[in-house]
C-alpha positions in Angstrom: -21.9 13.0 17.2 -19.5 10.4 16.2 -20.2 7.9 13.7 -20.7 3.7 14.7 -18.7 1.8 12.8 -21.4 0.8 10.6 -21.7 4.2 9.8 -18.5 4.8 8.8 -16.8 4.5 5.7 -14.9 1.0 5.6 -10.9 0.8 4.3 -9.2 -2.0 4.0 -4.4 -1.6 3.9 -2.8 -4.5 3.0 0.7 -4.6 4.5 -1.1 -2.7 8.0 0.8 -4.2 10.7 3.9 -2.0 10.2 5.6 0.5 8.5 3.6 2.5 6.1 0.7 0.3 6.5 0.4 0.7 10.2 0.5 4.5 10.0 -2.2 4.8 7.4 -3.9 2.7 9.3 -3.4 4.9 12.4 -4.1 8.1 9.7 -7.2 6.8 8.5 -8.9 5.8 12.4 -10.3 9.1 13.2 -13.1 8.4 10.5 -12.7 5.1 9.4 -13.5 1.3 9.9 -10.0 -0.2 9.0 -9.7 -3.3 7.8 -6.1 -4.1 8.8 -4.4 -6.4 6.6 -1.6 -8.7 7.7 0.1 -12.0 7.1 -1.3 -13.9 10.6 -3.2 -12.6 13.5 -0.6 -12.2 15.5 0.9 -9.6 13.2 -2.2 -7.6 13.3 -3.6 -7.7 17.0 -1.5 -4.8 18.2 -2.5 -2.6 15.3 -6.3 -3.7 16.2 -6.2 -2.9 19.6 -5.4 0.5 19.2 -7.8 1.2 16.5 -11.4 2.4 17.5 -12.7 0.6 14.9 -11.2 -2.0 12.9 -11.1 -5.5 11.9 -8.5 -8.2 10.8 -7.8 -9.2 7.0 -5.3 -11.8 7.6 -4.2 -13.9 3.7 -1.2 -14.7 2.2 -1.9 -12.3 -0.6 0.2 -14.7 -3.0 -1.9 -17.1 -2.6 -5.8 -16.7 -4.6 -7.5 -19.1 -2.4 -6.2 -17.1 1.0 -7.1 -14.4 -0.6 -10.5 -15.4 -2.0 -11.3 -16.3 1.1 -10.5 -13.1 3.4 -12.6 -10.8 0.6 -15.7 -13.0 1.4 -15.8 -11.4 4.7 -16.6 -8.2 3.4 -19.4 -7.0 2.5 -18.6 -3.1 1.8 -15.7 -1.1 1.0 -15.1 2.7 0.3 -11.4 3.0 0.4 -8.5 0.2 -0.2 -4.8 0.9 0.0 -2.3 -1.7 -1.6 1.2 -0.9 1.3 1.8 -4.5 1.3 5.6 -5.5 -0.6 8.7 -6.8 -0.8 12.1 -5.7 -1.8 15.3 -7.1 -1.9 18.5 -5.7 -3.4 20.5 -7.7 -5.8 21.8 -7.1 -9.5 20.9 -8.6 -12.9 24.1 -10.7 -12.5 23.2 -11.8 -8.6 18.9 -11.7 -8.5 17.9 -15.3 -9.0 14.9 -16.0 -10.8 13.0 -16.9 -7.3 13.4 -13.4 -6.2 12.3 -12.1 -9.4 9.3 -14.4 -9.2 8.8 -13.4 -5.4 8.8 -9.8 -5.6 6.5 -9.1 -8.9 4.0 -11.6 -7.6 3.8 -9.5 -3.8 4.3 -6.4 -5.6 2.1 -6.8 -8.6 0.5 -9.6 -9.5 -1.4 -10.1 -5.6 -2.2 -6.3 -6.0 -3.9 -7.1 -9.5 -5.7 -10.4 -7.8 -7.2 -8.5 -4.9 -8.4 -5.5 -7.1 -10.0 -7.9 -9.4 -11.7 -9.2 -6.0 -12.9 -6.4 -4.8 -13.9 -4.7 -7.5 -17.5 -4.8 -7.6 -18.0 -3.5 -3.6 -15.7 -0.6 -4.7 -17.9 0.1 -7.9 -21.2 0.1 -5.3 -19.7 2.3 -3.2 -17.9 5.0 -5.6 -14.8 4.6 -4.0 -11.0 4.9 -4.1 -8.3 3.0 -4.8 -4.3 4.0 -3.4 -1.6 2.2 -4.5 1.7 3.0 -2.3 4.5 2.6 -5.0 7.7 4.4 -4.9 10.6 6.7 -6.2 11.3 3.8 -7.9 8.5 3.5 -10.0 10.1 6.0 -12.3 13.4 5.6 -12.2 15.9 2.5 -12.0 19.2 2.4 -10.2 21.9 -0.2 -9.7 21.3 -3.3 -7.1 17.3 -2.8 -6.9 16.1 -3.7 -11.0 13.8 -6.6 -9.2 12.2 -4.0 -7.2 12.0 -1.0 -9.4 10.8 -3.3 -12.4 7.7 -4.5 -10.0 6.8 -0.6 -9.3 7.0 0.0 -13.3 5.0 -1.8 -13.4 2.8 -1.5 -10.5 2.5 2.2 -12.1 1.5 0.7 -15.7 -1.0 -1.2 -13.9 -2.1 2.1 -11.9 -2.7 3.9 -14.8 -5.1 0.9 -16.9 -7.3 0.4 -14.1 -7.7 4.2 -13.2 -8.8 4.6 -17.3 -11.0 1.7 -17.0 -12.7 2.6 -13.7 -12.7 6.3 -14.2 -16.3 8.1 -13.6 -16.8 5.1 -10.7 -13.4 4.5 -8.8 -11.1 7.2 -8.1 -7.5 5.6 -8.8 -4.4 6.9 -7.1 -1.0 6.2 -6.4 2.1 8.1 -4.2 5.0 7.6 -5.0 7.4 8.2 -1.4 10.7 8.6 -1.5 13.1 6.6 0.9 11.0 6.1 4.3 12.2 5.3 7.9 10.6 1.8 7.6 12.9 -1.9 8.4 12.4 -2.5 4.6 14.4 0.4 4.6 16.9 -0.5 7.2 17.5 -3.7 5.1 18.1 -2.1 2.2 20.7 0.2 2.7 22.5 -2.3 5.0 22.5 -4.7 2.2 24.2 -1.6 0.3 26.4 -1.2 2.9 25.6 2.3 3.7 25.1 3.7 7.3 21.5 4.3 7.9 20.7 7.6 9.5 16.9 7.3 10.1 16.9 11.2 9.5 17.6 11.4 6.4 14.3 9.5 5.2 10.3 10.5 5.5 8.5 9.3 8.6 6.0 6.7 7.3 2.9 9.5 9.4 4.1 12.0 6.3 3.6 9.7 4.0 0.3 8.5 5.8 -0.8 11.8 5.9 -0.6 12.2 1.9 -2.5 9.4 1.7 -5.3 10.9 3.8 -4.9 14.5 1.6 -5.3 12.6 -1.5 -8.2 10.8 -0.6 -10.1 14.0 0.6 -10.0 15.3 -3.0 -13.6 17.1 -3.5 -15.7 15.2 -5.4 -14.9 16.5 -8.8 -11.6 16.2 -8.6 -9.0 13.0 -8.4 -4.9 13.4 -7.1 -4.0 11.2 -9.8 -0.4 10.8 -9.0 1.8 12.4 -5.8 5.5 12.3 -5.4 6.5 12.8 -1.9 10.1 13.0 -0.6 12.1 14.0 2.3 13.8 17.1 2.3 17.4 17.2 2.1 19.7 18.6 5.1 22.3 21.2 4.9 
């Protein structure tokens, strides 16, 4: 037998209206209540209707008191995935200090502000915590230091609060490589490269090692996985 959705285990992904965010969403259904996250209602009524059990989390998550106020609608939570973010190309020479300040406060800061939040239902519950960063959480190219500098330190901040919680919340981030997604599209069309949707992961793959990290046993955590698409002869 099925469970109801108050029987199932509840999981809230920011940034679940598209992209990455939609297909966890979609991953996570089977055996989930999903708490979709999005910017306005509209965003996130498609992504609703075709989930057999989910509600809306709809906050500007730069904002505390948006925020604030979506988290007091819940009242448990076993799993919460951070796929909401920004990123825009531009050198140290070009990046204005507004799209610094835009994309560490998406990328970082409203990821720290929400954890805080929700902290003390993911303590009652024993439950996990996935934060999508990205290939370029390690390394740094030319044209996206805004961007990788947010997921440095998205990752510094992934690794505090996993030694802090550890023994009550199970901490985790992936780290995808390039991904068919319209951040993408933006990206390398800003880079003036021809996008060839082939050439990058399909956001299910990455979806789906989110769901294989989260069904670690028990006793065991995927701290960290790097997934990437495979290159074509």
């Amino acid at each position: 037998m099925s469970a109801t959705p108050r029987q199932r285990p509840v999981a809230l992904v920011t940034g679940g209206s598209r992209g990455i965010g939609r297909a966890i969403c979609e991953a996570l259904a089977p055996d989930h209540h999903v708490v979709v996250g999005g910017r306005s209602v509209d965003a996130v009524a498609p992504v609703l209707a075709a989930l057999p059990s989910a509600e809306p989390f709809v906050c500007d998550l730069t904002d505390e008191d948006s925020t604030a106020a979506a988290v007091a609608g819940l009242d448990r939570l076993d799993v919460l995935v951070h796929s909401a973010g920004v990123a825009d190309p531009g050198t140290l020479a070009s990046a204005p200090r507004d799209m610094w300040r835009r994309t560490l406060e998406l990328n970082v800061v409203a990821v720290a502000g929400l954890t805080r939040l929700v902290l003390p239902l993911l303590r009652q519950a024993h439950g996990q915590i996935v934060m999508i960063n990205s290939g370029a959480g390690f390394t740094a190219g030319p044209g996206n230091g805004p961007y990788a500098a947010s997921k440095f330190a998205l990752r510094a901040l992934t690794d505090a609060l996993r030694a802090e919680e550890r023994g009550r919340i199970r901490v985790i981030a992936i780290h995808p490589g390039r991904v068919d997604t319209d951040m993408q599209v933006h990206l390398q069309t800003a880079a003036g490269r021809e996008y060839v949707p082939e050439e990058h992961l399909r956001p299910q793959s990455v979806a789906e090692a989110v769901v294989f990290a989260l069904g670690a046993p028990a006793d065991a955590i995927v701290e960290s996985l790097t997934i990437r698409p495979i290159e074509r002869g």
